[in-house]
C-alpha positions, 0 to 999 in steps of 0.5 A: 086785018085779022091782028089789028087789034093786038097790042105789041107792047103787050106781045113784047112784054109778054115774051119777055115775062115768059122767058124769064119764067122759063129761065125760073123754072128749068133753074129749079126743075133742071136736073129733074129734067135732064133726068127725066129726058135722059140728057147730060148737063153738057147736052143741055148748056145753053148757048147764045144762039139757042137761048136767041131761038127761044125768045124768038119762039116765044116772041111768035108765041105771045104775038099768035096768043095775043091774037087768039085772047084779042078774037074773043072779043073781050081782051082781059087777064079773065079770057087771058087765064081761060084762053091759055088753060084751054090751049094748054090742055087742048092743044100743049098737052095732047101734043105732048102726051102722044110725044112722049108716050111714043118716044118712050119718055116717063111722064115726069118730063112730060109734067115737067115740060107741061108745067112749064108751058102752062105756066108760059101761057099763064104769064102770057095771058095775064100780061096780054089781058092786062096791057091790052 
């Protein structure tokens, strides 16, 4: 089975770690990024059934994440810091990039957005590397 070897305590405590980053982040950088996305504060209020997507999201990702660390056979906080700086440069950023150039957006929301997945995938990747 190609998940076998995941460890879904780890994949929990994962997305939850990286929720709470998140939560940390837009706290500090929120009206930088309302700014920068062009949105007003009452677009942007959370609600419960957005912030339940989120953690889904999140949930999917540190599951699909834990896999990826677990298939360079050596499952560690070392190859989780390598595995997400690679997926975050190859895969978060050139999405994010080609997005917001074409959308018209400045590049401080896409630095702003980019932070915060680097540092989901960081959270991620040492929770992953430590528990498994």
């Amino acid at each position: 089975m190609m998940f076998d070897g995941v460890n879904l305590i780890a994949v929990v405590a994962a997305a939850i770690a990286s929720f709470v980053f998140g939560a940390v982040w837009y706290g500090v950088l929120g009206k930088a990024w309302m700014k920068a996305a062009d949105l007003s504060a009452e677009q942007t209020k959370p609600n419960p059934v957005t912030l339940a997507i989120a953690f889904f999201c999140q949930l999917v990702m540190a599951f699909v994440f834990a896999g990826i660390v677990y298939h360079t056979g050596e499952t560690s906080i070392r190859t989780g810091i390598i595995s997400a700086v690679m997926i975050w440069v190859g895969i978060v950023m050139a999405t994010q990039i080609v997005n917001h150039r074409f959308q018209g957006k400045p590049w401080s929301l896409t630095l702003i957005d980019g932070g915060h997945w680097l540092g989901v995938l960081l959270v991620q990747g040492i929770v992953v590397g430590w528990l498994s």
